[in-house]
C-alpha positions in Angstrom: -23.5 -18.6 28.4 -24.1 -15.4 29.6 -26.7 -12.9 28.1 -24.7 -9.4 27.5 -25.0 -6.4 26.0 -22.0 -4.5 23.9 -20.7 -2.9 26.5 -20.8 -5.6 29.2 -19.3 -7.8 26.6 -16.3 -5.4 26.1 -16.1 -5.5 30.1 -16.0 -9.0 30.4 -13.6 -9.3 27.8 -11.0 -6.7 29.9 -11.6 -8.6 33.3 -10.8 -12.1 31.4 -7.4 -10.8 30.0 -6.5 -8.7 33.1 -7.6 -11.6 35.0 -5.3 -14.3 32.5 -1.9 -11.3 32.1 -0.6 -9.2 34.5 0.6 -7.0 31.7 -2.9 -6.3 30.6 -3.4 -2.6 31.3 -6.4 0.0 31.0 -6.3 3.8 30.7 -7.8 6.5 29.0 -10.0 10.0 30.0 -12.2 8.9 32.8 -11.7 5.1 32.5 -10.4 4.4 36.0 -13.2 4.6 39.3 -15.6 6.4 36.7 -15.3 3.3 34.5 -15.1 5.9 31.3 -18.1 7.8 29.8 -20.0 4.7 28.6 -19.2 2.6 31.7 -16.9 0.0 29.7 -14.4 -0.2 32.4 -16.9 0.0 34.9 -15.7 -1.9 38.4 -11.8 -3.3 37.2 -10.3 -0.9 38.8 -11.9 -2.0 42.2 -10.9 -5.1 41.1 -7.0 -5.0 39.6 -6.4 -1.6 41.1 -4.7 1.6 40.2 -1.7 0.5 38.9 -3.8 -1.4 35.9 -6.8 0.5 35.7 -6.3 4.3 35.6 -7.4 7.8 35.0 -5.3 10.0 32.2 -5.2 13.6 31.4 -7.2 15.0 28.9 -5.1 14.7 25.8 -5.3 11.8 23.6 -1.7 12.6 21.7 -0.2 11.6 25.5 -2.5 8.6 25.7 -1.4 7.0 22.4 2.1 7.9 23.2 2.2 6.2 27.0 0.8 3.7 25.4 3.4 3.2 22.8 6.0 3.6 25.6 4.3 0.7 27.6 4.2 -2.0 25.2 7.6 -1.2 23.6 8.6 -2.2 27.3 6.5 -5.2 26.7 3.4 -4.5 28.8 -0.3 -5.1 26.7 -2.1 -1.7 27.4 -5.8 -1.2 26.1 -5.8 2.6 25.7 -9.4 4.2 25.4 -10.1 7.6 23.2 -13.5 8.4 24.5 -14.9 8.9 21.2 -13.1 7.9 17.5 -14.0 11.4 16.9 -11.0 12.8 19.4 -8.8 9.7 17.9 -7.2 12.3 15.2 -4.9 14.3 18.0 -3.1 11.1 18.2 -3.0 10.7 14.3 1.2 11.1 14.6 1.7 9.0 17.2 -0.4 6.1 15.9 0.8 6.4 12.1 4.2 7.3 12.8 4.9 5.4 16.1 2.5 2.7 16.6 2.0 1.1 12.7 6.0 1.8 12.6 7.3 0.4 15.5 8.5 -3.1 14.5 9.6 -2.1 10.6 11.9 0.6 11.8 14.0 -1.5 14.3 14.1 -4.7 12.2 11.7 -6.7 14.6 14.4 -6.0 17.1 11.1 -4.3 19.3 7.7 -3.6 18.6 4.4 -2.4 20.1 2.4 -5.8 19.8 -0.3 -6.2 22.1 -1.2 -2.8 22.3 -5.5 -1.8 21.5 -6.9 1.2 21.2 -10.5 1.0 21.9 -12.6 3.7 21.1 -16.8 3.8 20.3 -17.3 5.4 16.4 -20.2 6.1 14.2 -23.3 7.8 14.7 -27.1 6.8 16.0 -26.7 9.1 19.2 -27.9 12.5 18.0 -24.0 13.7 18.8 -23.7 15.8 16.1 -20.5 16.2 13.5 -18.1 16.0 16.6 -19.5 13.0 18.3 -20.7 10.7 15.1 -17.5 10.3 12.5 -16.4 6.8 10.9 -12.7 7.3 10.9 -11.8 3.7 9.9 -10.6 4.5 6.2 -8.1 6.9 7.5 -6.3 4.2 9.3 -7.0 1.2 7.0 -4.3 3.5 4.6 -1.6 2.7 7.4 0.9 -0.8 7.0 1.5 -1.7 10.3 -1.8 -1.7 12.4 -5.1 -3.9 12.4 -8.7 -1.9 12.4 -11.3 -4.3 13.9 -14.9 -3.4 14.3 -17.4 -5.9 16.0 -21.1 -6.0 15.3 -22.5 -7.5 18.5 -21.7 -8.9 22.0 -20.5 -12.1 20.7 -18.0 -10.6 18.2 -16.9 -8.0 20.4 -15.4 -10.1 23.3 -14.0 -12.7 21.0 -12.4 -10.1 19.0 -10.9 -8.1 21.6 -9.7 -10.7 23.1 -7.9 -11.5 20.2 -6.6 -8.3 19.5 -5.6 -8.2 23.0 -3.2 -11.0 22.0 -2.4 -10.1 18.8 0.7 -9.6 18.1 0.5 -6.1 15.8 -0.5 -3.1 17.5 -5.0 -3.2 17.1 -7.5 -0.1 16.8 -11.0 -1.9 17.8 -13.9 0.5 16.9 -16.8 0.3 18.8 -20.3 0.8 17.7 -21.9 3.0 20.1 -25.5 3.2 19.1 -25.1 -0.7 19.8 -23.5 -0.2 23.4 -27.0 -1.3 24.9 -29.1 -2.0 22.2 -27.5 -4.8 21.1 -28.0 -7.9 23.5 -27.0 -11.8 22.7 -26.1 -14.5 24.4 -21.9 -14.7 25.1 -19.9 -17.2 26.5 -18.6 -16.6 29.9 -15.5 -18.4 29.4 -12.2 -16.8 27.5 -12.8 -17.3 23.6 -11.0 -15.5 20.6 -12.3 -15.0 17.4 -10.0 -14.9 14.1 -9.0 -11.2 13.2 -8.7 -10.5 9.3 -11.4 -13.6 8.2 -14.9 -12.0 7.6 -18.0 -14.0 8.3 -20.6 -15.1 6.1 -23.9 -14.8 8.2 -26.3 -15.2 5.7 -26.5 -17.6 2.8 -27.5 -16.2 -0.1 -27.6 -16.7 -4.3 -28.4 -13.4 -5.8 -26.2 -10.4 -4.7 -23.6 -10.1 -2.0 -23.9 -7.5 0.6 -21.2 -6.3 3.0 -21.0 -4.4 5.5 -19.3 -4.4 9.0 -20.3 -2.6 12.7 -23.7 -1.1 13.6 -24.1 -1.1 9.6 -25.2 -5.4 9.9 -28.4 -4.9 11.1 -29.4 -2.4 8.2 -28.1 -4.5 5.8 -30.1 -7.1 7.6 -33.2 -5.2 7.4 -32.7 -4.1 3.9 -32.0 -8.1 2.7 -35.0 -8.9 4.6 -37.0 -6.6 2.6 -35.5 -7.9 -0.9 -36.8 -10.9 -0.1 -40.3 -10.2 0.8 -40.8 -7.7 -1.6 -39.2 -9.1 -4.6 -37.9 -12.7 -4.0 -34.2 -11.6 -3.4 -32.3 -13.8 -1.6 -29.2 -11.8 -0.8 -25.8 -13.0 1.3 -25.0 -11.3 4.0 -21.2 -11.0 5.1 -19.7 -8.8 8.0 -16.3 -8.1 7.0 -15.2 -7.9 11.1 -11.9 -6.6 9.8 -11.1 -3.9 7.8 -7.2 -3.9 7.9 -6.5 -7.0 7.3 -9.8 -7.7 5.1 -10.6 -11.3 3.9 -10.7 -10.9 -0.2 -11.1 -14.3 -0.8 -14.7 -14.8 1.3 -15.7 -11.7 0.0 -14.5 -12.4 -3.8 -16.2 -16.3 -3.7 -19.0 -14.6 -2.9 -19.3 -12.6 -5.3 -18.1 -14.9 -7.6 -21.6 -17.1 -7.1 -23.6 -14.0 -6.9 -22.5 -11.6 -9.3 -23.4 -8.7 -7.6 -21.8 -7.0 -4.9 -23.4 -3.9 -2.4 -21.2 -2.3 0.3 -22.7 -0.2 3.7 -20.8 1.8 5.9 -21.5 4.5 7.9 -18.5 7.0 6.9 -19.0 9.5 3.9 -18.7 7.9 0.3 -15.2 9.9 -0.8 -12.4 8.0 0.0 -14.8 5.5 2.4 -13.1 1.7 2.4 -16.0 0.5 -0.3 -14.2 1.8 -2.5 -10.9 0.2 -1.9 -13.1 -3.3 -1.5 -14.9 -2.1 -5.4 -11.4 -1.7 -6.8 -10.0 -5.1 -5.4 -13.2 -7.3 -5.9 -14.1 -5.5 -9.7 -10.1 -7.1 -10.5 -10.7 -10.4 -8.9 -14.5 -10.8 -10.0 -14.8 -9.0 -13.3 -15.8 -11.2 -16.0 -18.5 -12.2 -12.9 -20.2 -9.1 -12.2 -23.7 -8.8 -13.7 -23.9 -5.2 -12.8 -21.8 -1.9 -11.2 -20.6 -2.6 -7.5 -22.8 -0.3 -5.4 -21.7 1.4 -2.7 -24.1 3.0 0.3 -22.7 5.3 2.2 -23.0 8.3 4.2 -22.7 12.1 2.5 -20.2 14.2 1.6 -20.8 15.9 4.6 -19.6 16.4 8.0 -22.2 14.2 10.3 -25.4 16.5 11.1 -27.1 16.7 14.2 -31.0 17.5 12.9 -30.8 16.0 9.7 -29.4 12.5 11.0 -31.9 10.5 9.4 -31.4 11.9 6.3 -27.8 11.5 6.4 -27.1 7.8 7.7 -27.1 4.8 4.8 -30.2 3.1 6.0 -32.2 0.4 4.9 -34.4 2.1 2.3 -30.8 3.4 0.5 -29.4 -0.2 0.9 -32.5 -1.7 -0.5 -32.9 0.6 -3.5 -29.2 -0.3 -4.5 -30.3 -4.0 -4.3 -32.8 -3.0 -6.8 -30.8 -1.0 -8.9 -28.3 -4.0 -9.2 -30.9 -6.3 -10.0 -32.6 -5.1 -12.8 -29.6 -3.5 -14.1 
């Protein structure tokens, strides 16, 4: 065991499967000797070279596109988009190419093994172009897996496994969590199961769910339900969005009753509500009170008025309440 943060858990991870395939690649804007603008790829290029570690141009439509290209020739390329923010110039080729791939040619080829990693979500003061959640707008798309770690531990074990997945991944990041978040992590190759949530907290009164940098508010706002009122909420990381594990998520609910969902993009069209719909169907002669969902606004993401904006502890924890003594 190795004490890491995010990012050098993310590193690790893409020295490990570079180290174990020869087909593992790594590109994006910046990513080769300047190891990318949060240092993730820091140093592999010194060590597996040019031809696997490497620069691109500044347009993230060509990234996602040499990347399909490579792994339909049966290469495994980790493409970076700098920030899930710049992720929607590549919208076509991702939706159209990449989720597609397989389906269109009858499993005759596919684009399996490919990852695009790219940091998301807000906690950085970078404003409405620097901050989005864009996970919802891919969890609409047949075809791809959307994975989002919550710490060093997750994110090695998961990208490893998306590495080696065998359907095209998007792995989003959590940024504000790149060096803030700090745990102990294997050294040794380990994957962890892609499309099975995790229950991290036993609880008996309300679920809460959440996934990314959004675990340690829903943390902090369980903790506080406890102390303050004698709440003893459960706490379960979904991991995966596309896939996402109904059945751990509907069993809990199922003993609890009552069921809270965090994330970080705005409420409209966020993935609670496609997770309210399912678990209100499988759950419903269970619930003891209205699904809640905390989420950010309506709004594109403001720079002064962050705070404000973000689904934080004191939101989550008055929708505890609310469900409670409903």
């Amino acid at each position: 065991m190795a004490k890491m943060n995010l990012l050098q858990a993310i590193n690790n991870a893409l020295d490990l499967a570079m180290e174990k395939d020869d087909s593992v690649v790594c590109f994006g804007e910046d990513v080769g000797h300047f190891g990318g603008v949060f240092r993730a790829t820091s140093k592999l290029q010194e060590k597996y070279g040019r031809d696997r570690c490497f620069n691109t141009p500044l347009t993230e439509q060509g990234i996602a596109g040499f990347a399909n290209g490579m792994a339909a020739q049966g290469m495994k390329p980790v493409a970076e988009i700098q920030f899930a923010d710049y992720i929607f110039p590549a919208f076509d080729q991702i939706v159209n190419e990449t989720a597609k791939f397989r389906y269109r040619s009858g499993n005759e080829f596919n684009v399996g093994g490919l990852v695009f990693r790219t940091p998301y979500g807000g906690g950085i003061a970078g404003g409405h172009y620097h901050s989005q959640s864009p996970e919802a707008y891919f969890a609409h798309t047949p075809g791809l897996q959307v994975v989002v770690p919550r710490d060093p531990y997750q994110a090695k074990g998961l990208l490893l496994a998306a590495i080696n997945s065998p359907d095209p991944v998007i792995f989003f990041e959590p940024k504000r969590l790149y060096r803030a978040a700090v745990g102990e992590v294997p050294e040794d190759y380990y994957e962890l199961p892609i499309g099975k949530a995790e229950v991290v907290q036993e609880g008996s009164d309300l679920t809460l769910l959440a996934w990314g940098a959004q675990m340690e508010i829903v943390q902090k706002a369980a903790d506080m339900a406890k102390e303050k009122d004698g709440t003893f909420c459960e706490i379960i990381d979904l991991r995966s969005i596309l896939p996402w594990d109904i059945e751990t998520v509907a069993n809990s609910v199922l003993k609890t009753g009552r069921l809270v969902i965090n994330h970080e993009a705005p409420l409209t069209g966020g993935f609670a509500g496609e997770i309210a719909a399912t678990i209100q169907k499988e759950c419903f002669l269970h619930l003891e009170s209205p699904i809640e969902r905390v989420c950010g606004l309506d709004a594109p993401y403001p720079l002064a008025l962050e705070k404000e904006y973000v689904a934080d502890h004191l939101k989550t924890y008055e929708a505890i309440v609310r469900s409670m003594s409903f």
